[in-house]
N, C-alpha and C positions, 0 to 999 in steps of 0.2 A: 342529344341525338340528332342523325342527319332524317330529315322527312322529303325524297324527292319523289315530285307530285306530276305526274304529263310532260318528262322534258322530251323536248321534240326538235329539230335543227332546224333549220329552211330546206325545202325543196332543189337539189342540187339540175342544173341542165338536164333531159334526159335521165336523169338517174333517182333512185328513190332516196332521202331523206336517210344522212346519214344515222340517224337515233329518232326515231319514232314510237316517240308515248313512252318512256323508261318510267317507271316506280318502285321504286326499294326503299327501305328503311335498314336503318345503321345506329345500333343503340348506344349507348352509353357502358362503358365495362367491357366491351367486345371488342374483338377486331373482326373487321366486315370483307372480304376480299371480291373482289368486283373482276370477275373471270370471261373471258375470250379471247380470240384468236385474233390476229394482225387485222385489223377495217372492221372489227364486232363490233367499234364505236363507243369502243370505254377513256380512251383521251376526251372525245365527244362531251362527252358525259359531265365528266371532270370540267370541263371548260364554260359546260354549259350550268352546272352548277355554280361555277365560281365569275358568275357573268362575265366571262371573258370572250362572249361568244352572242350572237343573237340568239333568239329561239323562241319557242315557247315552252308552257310548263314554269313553276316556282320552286324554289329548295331552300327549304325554312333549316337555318342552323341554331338550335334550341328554340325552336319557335316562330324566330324571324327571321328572313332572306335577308342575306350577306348585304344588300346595301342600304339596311336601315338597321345596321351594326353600325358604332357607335366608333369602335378601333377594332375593325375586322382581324387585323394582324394578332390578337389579341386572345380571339375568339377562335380562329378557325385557323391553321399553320398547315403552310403548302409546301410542296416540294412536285414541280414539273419540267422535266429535262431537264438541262444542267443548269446549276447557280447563276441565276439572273445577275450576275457581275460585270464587272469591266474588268479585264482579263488583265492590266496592269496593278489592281490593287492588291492591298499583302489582304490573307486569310483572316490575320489580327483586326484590319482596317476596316474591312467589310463590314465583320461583326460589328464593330463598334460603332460605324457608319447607322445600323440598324438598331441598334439598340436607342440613338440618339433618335432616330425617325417615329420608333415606338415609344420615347423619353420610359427608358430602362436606363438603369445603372451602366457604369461600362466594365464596373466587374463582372456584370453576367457574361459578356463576349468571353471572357476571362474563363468562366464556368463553364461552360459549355465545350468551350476548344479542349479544355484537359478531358473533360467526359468524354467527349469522340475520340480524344486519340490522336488533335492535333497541336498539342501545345507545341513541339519541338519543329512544326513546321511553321508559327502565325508567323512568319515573316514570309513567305512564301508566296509570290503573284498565283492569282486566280489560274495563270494561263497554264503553269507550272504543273499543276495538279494532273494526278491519275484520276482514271473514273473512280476506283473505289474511295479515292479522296475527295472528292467531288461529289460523293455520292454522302458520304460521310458531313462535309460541310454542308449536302445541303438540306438536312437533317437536324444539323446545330441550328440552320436559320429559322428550319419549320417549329424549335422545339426553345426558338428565342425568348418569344413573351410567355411562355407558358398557355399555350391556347388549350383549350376545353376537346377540339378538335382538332385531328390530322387526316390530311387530304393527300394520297403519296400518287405518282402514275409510275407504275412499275419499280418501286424502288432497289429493288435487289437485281436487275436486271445490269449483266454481264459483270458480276461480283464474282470474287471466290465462295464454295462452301461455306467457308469461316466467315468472313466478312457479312455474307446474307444471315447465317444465323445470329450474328452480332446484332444486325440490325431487328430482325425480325424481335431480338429478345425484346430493344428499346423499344422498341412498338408493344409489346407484351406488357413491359411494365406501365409503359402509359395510359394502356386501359384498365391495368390492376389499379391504377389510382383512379379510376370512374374518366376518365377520358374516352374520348369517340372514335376510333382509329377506320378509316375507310381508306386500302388499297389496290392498284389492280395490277393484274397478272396474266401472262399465258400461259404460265404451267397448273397445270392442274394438282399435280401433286406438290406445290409449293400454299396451291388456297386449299388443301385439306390438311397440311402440317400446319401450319401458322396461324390458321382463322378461324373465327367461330361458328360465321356462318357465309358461305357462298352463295353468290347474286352471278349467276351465268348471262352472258348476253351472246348472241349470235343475229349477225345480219342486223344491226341497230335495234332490238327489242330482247327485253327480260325472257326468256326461255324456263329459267329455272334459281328457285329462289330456295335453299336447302340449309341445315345446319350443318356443319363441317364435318360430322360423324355418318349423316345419311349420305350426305354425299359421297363421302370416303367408299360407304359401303356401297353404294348403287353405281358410282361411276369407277372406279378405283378397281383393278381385279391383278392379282398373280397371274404372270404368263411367262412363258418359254418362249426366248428372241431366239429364232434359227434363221442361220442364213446359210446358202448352200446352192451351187450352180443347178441340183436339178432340186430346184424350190419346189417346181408343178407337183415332182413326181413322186416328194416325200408326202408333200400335202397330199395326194390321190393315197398313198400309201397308210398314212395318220386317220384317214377318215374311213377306210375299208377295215383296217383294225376296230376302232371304237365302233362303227359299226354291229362289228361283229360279237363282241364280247360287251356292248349298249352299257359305252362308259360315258359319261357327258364331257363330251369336245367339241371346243371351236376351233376352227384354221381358220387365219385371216392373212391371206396373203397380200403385205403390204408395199413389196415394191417387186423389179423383177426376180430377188432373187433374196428373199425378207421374207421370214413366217411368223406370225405372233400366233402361238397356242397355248389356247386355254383350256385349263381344266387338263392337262397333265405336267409331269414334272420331268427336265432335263432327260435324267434317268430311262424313262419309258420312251422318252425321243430320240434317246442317243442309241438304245436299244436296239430299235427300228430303225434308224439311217444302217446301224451297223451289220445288221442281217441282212439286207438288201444290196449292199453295198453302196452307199452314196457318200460322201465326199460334204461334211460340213465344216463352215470356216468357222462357225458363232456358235455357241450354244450355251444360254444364260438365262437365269433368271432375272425377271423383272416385274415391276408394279406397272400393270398396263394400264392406259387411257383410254377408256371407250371408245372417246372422240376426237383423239389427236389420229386417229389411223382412217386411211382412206377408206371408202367406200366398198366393201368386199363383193366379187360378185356371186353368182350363184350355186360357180363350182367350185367358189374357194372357201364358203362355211358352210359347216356341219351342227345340226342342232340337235340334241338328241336330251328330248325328256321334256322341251319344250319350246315353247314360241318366244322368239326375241324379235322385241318393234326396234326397226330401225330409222324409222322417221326422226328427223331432226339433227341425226348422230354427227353432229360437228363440233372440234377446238373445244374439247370436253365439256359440253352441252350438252349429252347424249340422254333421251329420257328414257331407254330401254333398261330392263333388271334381269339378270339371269335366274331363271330357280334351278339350283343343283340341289340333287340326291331329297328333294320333294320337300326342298324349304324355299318359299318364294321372298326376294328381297323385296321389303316394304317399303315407304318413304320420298318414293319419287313422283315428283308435283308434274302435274302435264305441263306442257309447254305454257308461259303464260300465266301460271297460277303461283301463288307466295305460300309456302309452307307456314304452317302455325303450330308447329310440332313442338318440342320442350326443346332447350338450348343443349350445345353440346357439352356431355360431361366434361366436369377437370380432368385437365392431362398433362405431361409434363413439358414444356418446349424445348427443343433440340438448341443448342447453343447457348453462349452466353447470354444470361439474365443479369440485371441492373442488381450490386452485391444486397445479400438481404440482412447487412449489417441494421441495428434499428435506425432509423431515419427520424429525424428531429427538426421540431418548427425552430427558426431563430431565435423564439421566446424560453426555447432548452423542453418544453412538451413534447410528446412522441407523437409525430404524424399519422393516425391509423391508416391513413390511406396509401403510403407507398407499402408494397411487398418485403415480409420478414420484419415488420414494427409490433408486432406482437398483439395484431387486432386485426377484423377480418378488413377486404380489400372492400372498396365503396364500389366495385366491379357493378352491384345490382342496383345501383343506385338509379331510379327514371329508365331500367332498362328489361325488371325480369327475369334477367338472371338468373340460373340456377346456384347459383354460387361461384366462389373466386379457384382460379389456377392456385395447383402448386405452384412453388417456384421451383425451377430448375433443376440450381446448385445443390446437390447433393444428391440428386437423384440419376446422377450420369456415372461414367467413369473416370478415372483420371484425366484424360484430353478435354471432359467438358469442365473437369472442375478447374484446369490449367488457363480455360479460355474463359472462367469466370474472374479467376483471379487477374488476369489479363487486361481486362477490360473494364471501365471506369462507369458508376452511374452517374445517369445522365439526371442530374439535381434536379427539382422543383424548384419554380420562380418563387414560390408562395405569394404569390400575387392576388390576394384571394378580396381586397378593396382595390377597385382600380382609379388612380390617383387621377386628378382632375388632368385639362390638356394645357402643359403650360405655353404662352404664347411667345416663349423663349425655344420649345420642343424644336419648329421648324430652323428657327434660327441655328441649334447646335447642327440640325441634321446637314444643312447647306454647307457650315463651316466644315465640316467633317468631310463631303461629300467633293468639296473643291481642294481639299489640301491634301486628299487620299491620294492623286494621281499625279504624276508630274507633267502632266499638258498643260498646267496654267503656269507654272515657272517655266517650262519650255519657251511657251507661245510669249511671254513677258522677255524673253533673255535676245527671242527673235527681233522683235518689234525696237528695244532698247538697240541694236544695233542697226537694225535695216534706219532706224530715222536718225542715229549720228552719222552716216554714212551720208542718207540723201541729204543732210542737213551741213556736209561738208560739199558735196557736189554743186547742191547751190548757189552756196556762198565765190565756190569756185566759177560757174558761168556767170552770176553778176546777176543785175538788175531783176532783182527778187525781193520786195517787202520785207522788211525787216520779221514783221508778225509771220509772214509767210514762212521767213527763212527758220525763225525758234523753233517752229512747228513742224519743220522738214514737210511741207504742204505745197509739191510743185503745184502750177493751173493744168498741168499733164494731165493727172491722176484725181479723180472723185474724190478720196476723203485720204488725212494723214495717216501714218502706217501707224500710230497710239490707237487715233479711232478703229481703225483697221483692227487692231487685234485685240481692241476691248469687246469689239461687237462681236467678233467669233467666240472670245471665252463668254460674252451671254449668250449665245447659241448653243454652245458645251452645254451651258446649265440646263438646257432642259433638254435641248434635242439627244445629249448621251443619255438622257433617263431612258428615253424611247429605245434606244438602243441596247441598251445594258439596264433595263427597269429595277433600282433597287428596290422599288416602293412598291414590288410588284405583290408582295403579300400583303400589303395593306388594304389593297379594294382590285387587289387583278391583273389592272394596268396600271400606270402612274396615273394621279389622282390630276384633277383638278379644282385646287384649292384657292381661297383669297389669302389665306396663312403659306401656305406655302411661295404660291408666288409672292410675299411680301416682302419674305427671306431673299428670294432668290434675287428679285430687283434690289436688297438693300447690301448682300453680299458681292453682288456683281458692280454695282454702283462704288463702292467702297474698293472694289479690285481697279476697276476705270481713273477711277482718281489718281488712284499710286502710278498705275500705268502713264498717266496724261502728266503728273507731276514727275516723275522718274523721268521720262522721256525730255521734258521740256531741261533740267537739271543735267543729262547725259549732252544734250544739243548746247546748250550754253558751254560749258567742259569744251568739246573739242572745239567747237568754235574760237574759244579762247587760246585752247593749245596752239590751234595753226595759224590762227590770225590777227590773235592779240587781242584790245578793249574796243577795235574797231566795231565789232559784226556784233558786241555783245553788250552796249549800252541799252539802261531799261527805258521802253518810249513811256513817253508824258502819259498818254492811258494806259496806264501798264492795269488798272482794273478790270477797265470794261473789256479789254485784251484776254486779260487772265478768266474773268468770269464769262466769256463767250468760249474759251478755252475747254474747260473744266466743264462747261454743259456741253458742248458737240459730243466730247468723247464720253459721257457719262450716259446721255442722248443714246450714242449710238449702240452702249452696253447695252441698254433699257428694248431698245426695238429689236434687237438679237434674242435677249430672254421671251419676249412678247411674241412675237415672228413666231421662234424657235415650240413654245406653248401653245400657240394657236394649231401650229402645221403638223409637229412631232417631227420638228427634223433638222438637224443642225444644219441641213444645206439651204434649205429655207430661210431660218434663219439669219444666216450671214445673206441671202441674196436682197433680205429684204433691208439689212443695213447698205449694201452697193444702191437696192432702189431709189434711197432719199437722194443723194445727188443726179443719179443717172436720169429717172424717171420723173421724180415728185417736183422737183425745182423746174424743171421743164415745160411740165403741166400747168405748176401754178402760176408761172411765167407766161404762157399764152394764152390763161384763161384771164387775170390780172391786167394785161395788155403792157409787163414790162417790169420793173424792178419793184418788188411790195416794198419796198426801204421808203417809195413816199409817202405810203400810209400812216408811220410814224415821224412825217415832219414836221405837224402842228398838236402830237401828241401831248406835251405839258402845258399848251393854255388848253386844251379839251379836259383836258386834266382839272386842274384851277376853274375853271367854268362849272365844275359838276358841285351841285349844293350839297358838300359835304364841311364835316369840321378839318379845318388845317392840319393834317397830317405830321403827327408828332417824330422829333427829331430827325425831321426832312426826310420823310419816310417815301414822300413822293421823288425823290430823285432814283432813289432806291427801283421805284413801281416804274419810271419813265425808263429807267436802265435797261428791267425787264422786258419791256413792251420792247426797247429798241431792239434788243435780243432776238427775239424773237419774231419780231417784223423783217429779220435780215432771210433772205432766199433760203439757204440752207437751214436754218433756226425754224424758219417757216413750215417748210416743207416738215421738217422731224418733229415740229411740235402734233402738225396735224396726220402722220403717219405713226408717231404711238397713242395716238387717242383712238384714234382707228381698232389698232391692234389690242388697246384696252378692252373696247365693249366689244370685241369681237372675243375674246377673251372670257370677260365677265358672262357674256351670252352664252358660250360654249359651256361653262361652269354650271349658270342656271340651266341648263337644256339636260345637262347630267343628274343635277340632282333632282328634274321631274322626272324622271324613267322611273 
């Protein structure tokens, strides 16, 4: 169950406190609809639950606040705005990307896609997608690991009919299996079909906390939509009648030329315009909203038989009851106060339901918990419940039974031991995550050409170092165009998270982890290398082609060459991911790989008084001097190499600009996990 306790926002400019003081609870076996109008502050809400947001106030998900969950993605399954993706990757990719990050099978991506409905699209980029598809994936991803919990912000919003019932079933069944379903809504008549129980909010605070059946009754009422150029006259006309013959009617005239009446029927309206002679364009039946209609004033309702409070009356929050014909509707909470009335009766839900074939564990046992297994639903399980839902299928017509057939259940993970964290988990999630997109074979196909090119131009104007030249490393330009585009793709790596957060249902925002980023430095490292050796391999090639064995003899230190090589550009991948981690920002990132030449060698140069390369002059007798044992298999040539390396200006500079970015790093990390 969801427990939220005082969630309250910060204090905005001038203005009061988008969500002040909310408390609802959201049990177990139900679905909870979380109801107001556009700024009632139920995004708020959501955000501020799922710590995505400062604030005060706690929201214990079975117990414990989401960040002393263990694998939140696991426990609690989001869905807010559109699929947190990168709008180049296939639908197939995504899933599977996530499944690796929650270390799940990548048959569940598999499972999933057929249940929604997209298996004939998983080839399909993100960008490609309609909302109802988009709405639909991103549904698969909230219903990935199998959480305990669903957290949706308007999920059926701007769907078809069909499509919203579709969904609503899958949310149906999920709490028929004792899951948590908590969604929000502006329609009113959408959280008394599909919910158990309504959590109203208006103006950031709880208004009205009701089951779905009182609410239905106290907020929910049959009316007559007339529209007709002499609106006043019919409404003066509607009210002088009832009146007369003290029948109970309301006029509420809702716009210039809008009449919503209650408490008669088409018939007696159409009657009356038609005697009179007046001229209507509408004239219909409908399930009216207390609180979606404006503020009526004094000559436009009529109240007969009794008093209706109009205080409060907004975005179906309205806490007024009408009594007709000397029956008073009971059930409704004043503003502020949580009903503790009985839950609402079984009913049957409008649309496709998950099929109620029997449902079976792996082990070939029958699941009691999914719907149509031949045992009751764990619906009351930790919640109170009065009991479980029919299902659906079979209690509709043919169009409902057409769109159960239609539609695919959406399987259980049976995830019911959850498997240790392997320290391979992050590792798949990175490989999956860099090979999803074609920005890294892009950016490698660039860099492979921009350094054969400058690495023939070179060679072409002359007196250019040999090392210089392999390297395509004019003294023009800060760094080679290898290091160049290794450092952006470790910038990719974390700064696209920020961008396109996959990891966003695992703690909110992308996390910051010493496992993750260990991946990310040893995958991007690994990407650098190929870069720096491909490139150095492409440069030799044409060098050869146009100028023979001149330009391409290997010099006498072709090691300390090569392994000063092979760290610059691994170097500069490593301060991109670091940078990129620290800031959230792939632009950051890449600026802070341009800083190590442009800025940091400059610095250490005037601070130094000049080239650090002396400080390694008399490095291996300092060496030799230190009372230790003889260094086996001339280990000290190896350690003297190192030092040189790294005593050289550039070497210098990036050695002490990713230590930096380390404990700035590791700081941020610990700063997260004491909140």
């Amino acid at each position: 169950m969801i427990q939220v306790l005082g969630l309250s926002s910060h204090p905005r400019r001038n203005l009061p406190p988008a969500v002040d003081d909310v408390s609802f609870e959201a049990y177990a076996g139900r679905v909870t609809a979380l109801l107001g109008a556009p700024g009632a502050g139920r995004t708020t809400v959501l955000r501020l639950m799922l710590e995505l947001q400062p604030g005060l106030g706690v929201t214990h998900f079975k117990g414990r606040p989401l960040h002393e969950i263990p694998h939140p993605a696991r426990e609690v399954g989001t869905l807010l705005g559109d699929v947190p993706g990168h709008p180049a990757r296939t639908v197939r990719g995504h899933l599977r990307m996530l499944c690796a990050a929650t270390g799940l099978p990548v048959r569940r991506a598999d499972e999933l896609l057929e249940a929604v409905g997209l298996v004939s699209l998983r080839e399909e980029r993100l960008s490609s997608l309609s909302h109802g598809l988009d709405r639909r994936l991103g549904l698969a991803c909230a219903l990935l690991a199998d959480p305990h919990t669903l957290v949706l912000d308007e999920p059926a919003a701007g769907l078809s009919p069909r499509e919203a019932r579709w969904l609503h079933g899958v949310l149906r069944a999920h709490a028929e299996r004792g899951g948590t379903v908590l969604f929000t809504t502006g329609d009113s008549k959408e959280a008394a079909h599909h919910a158990d129980r309504v959590v109203a909010m208006n103006e950031g605070k709880v208004v009205a906390d009701l089951a779905a059946t009182d609410f239905a009754r106290t907020r929910l009422r049959p009316r007559v939509a007339v529209r007709s150029p002499h609106a006043a006259r019919l409404a003066a006309l509607l009210t002088k009648e009832a009146r007369t013959y003290r029948r109970p009617l309301e006029v509420v005239r809702e716009e210039a030329n809008r009449l919503s009446v209650y408490g008669s029927t088409c018939a007696d309206v159409g009657e009356t315009a038609f005697r009179h002679g007046i001229l209507v364009h509408q004239l219909a039946d409908e399930i009216g909203d207390m609180g979606c209609s404006a503020e009526p004033s004094a000559d436009s309702a009529v109240r007969i038989g009794s008093a209706r409070s109009r205080t409060g009356e907004r975005s179906g929050v309205t806490e007024s009851a009408s009594a007709r014909s000397g029956s008073a509707a009971r059930g409704a909470a004043a503003p502020g106060a949580v009903a503790s009335g009985p839950a609402a009766p079984a009913r049957s839900v409008p649309g496709p339901t998950p099929s109620t074939s029997p449902a079976k564990h792996p082990s070939g046992t029958r699941n009691p918990g999914v719907p149509g297994a031949g045992a009751p639903g764990t619906g009351t399980q930790g919640s109170g419940a009065s009991g479980s839902r029919a299902p659906a299928s079979g209690a509709r017509g043919p169009h409902a039974r057409d769109l159960v057939a239609r539609s695919a259940t959406v399987p259980p993970g049976f995830i019911h031991v959850r498997p240790a964290p392997s320290p391979l988990q992050p590792l798949r999630y990175e490989l999956r995550r860099a090979a999803g997109v074609g920005t890294g074979y892009l950016t490698a196909g660039v860099v492979l050409v921009t350094s054969a090119l400058v690495a023939v131009l070179l060679a072409r104007a002359g007196n250019t170092p040999q090392y210089r030249l392999l390297a395509a490393w004019p003294r023009q330009i800060p760094l080679p165009p290898a290091a160049l585009g290794a450092g952006l793709l470790g910038a990719i790596a974390f700064g696209d998270e920020f961008r396109h957060p996959a990891l966003a249902a695992d703690r909110g925002t992308v996390p910051r982890r010493l496992g993750l980023l260990t991946a990310k430095l040893l995958v991007s490292g690994a990407i650098a290398l190929m870069i720096a050796f491909l490139s150095l391999g492409c440069d030799l090639e044409v060098l050869y082609l146009a100028y023979g064995q001149e330009l391409t003899r290997v010099p006498g230190n072709w090691l300390s060459l090569g392994a000063g090589w092979f760290a610059l550009v691994v170097g500069c991948a490593w301060a991109g991911v670091l940078a990129a981690g620290v800031f959230r920002s792939t632009t950051a990132g890449l600026a802070a790989v341009l800083a190590v030449p442009v800025a940091v060698v400059p610095l250490l140069h005037h601070v130094f008084g000049g080239s650090s390369i002396r400080t390694a002059a008399g490095i291996v007798r300092r060496l030799r001097e230190l009372a230790l044992p003889q260094w086996p298999f001339g280990g000290e040539r190896y350690l003297t190499a190192l030092a040189r390396l790294i005593a050289q200006p550039v070497g210098g500079a990036l050695t002490l600009s990713l230590g930096a970015l380390l404990c700035a790093y590791v700081g941020a990390t610990l700063r997260t996990r004491a909140r």
